[in-house]
Each structure stands twice: as C-alpha cells, then as structure tokens.
N, C-alpha and C positions, 0 to 999 in steps of 0.2 A: 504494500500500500504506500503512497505517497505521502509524506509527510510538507503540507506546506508549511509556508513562515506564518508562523505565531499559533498555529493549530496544537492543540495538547494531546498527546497519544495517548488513545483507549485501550483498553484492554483489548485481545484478538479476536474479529467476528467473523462469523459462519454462516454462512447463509446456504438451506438446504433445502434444495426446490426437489421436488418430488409425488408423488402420486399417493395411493391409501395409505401404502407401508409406512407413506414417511408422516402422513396425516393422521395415524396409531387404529386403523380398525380391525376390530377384533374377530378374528373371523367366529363364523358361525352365530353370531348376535349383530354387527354390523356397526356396536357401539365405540367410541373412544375408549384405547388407553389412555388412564391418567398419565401427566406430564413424565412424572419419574418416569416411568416402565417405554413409552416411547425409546426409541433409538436416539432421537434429537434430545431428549432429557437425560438420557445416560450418558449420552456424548459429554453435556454440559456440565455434569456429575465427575466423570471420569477425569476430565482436562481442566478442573478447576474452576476458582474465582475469576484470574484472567484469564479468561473465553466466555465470549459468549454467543451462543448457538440461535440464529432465526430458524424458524419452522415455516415452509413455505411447501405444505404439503396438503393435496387437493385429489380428491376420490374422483376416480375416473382419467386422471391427467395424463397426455401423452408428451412426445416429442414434441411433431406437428400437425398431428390430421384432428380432423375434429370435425361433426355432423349434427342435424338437427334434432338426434336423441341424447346427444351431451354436447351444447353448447358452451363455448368456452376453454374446452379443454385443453386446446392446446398450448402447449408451455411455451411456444414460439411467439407468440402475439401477447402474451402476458410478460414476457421479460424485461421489455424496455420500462416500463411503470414500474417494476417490482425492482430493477436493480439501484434504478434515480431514487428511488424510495429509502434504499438502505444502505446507500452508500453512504459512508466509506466501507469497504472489506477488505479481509486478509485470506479468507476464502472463500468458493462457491461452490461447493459439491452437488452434481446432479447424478438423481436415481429416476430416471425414468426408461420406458422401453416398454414393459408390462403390459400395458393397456393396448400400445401398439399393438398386440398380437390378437387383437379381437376381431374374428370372424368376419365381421361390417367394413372392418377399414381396409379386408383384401390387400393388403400390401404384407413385400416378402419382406426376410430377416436384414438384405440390404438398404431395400428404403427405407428403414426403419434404422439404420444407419445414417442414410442421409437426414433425417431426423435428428440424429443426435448430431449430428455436422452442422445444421444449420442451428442449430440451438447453441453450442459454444462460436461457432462467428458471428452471432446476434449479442453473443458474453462477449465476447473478444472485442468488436465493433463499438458498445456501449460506455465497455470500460476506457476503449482507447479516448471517446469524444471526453468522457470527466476524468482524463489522466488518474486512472485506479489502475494497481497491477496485481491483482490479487491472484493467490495462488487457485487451480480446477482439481478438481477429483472428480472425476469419471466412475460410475457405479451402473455395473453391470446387473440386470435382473435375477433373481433368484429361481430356479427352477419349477416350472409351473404342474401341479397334477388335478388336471380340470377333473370333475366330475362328470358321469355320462350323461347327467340332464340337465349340464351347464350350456343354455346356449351360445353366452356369448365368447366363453374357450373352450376351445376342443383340444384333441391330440397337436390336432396341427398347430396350436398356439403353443404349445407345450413346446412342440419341437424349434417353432421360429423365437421361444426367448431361451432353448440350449443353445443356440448360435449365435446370438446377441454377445457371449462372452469373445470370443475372438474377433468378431464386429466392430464392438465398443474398444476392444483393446489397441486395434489400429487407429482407429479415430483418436481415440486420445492421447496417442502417442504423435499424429499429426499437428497436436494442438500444444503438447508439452503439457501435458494432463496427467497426475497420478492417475494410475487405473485400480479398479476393484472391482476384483467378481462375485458376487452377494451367493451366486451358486456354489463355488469354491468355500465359503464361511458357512455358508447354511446348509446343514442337512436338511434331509426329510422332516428328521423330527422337529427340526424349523418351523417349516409350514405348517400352520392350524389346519383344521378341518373340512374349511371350502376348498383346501388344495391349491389357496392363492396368496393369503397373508400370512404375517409372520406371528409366532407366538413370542409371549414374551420372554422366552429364552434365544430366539433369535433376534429379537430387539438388542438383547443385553451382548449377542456375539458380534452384532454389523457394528456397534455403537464403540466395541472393543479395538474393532478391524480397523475402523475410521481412525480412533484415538492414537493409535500405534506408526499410522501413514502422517498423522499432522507431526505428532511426537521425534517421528526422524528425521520430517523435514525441516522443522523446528533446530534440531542437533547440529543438522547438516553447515 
C-alpha cells in the first residue's frame, strides 16, 4: 500500500470478496455462521489486533456472468464501488468460481477463467487509477459433490470446479497473485451436507491456509 505524506499507517486490511462460503452459510439450514466461526472471523482471530479483515461475501456471486434469476451477481460490475469504498488495502483475496459452474450459465472450466482474469484487471486497473498496491491471493474453489436432485449442480459442475485449480493457478500466476486451492485444504469432510458449503471445521482450515500465505509474505 502507498503510504502518502502526512497519512498515519493502519493496521493491515483485507478485503475478501467472495460468494456463500465466504458470506458463512451453513449448509443444510441456509443460515449464517456467526462472525467467529466464519473463515473471515478466524482469519481476523488468527493474525491479530493488526489486521483487519472486510467481508465482502455475497450468496450466489460469481466471476462474471450473471442472469435474471440472480441479479447482480457478478463480482465484475460490483468491484469498482466496493474497492473506492475501502480503500486503502494491503490485501485483496478473491474466492470465487463456485457458482460459475451452475448449469444456466453453460460456460466451460476456461471461461470461467476468463472470469477470474477479468476480475483481477478490473483489481489491477482500479488500484493503479488511486495509486494502491496491494498485495492478490487467488483462491481456488473447493470441491463440489452436488446432490442428484440439485438442479442447479450436477456432476458436471463438480467436475468444471476440479479444474478451476490449475485454471486459477495460471491466472494468478499471470497476475503475480499468491495462489490457493481451497480443494487441496479441504477434504470431504469439509463440505457440509448440501455437498456445496463448508462446515465449520473447514472455515477454521481455509482461515489457517490464508493466515500462513499472508504470514510468509509478511516475513518475506
């Protein structure tokens, strides 16, 4: 982050744009985890008084697509408002992809790529107009096991967010983006019972995984 003349240094913020997982819904009831139990509460738990973590996490959110049965969703048209909004940063981690794989929006594992491309050059573009250099973390989606009378995932969503890890991993590597793959941290026993969100023993692993990635670059 930029430090201009006469501005006082905060403590380091986080800004974590994201989908349900990151918005705490619980599967099988639909309701919120409370703040601790969240991944963004434990994050802010884990790394202390200096840090502090935004939550910019929204049910339903994708990359970039979005249609007239979820309006709004896409993370691409809501960035420019949400980043002027909380700037200054020292990070931005995005976890999205998920939703990408829903049946309706027919797109494959790589435009859904382009998705995560055009979302960090809309990062990248914003920060450069209010001179901010915040550091990206890249967060790959977690493994999906739809149920058979899910309509809006199927198998075939299942398989297009197992390839979003190597997807995601070259993208962010295009961008000079820590990467993370939420499937590599999370097992099975991760995911709750819709076969889509995390339980709270997987909040409290990604929140770990995250902690460890700022932690070194921090060292570094």
């Amino acid at each position: 982050m930029v430090i201009e003349e006469g501005m006082i240094k905060m403590g380091e913020r986080i800004l974590c744009i994201g989908d349900s997982n990151t918005w705490g819904y619980i599967p099988g009831s639909g309701e919120r985890y409370e703040k601790n139990v969240r991944w963004t509460g434990k994050l802010a738990q884990t790394l202390g008084e200096n840090y502090e973590v935004i939550e910019e996490g929204m049910n339903g959110r994708t990359t970039a697509f979005t249609d007239k049965i979820e309006p709004g969703t896409a993370a691409l048209d809501y960035l420019y408002p949400c980043l002027i909004s909380q700037f200054p940063l020292d990070y931005i981690i995005v976890m999205l992809g998920t939703n990408d794989t829903k049946t309706r929006y027919g797109v494959n594992t790589v435009e859904i790529g382009y998705g995560l491309d055009e979302v960090l050059l809309k990062i990248e573009e914003t920060c450069r107009r209010k001179s901010q250099t915040p550091e990206k973390i890249v967060i790959a989606p977690a493994d999906l096991y739809p149920k058979k009378d899910w309509i809006e995932f199927t198998a075939e969503s299942a398989q297009k967010a197992g390839g979003l890890t190597e997807e995601y991993r070259s993208i962010a590597a295009l961008h000079h983006a820590e990467f993370l793959s939420a499937r590599e941290v999370l097992g099975a026993e991760c995911i709750g019972c819709d076969g889509i969100h995390f339980t709270e023993a997987g909040h409290q692993k990604l929140a770990e995984a995250v902690a460890f990635i700022i932690r070194t670059n921090e060292e570094s």
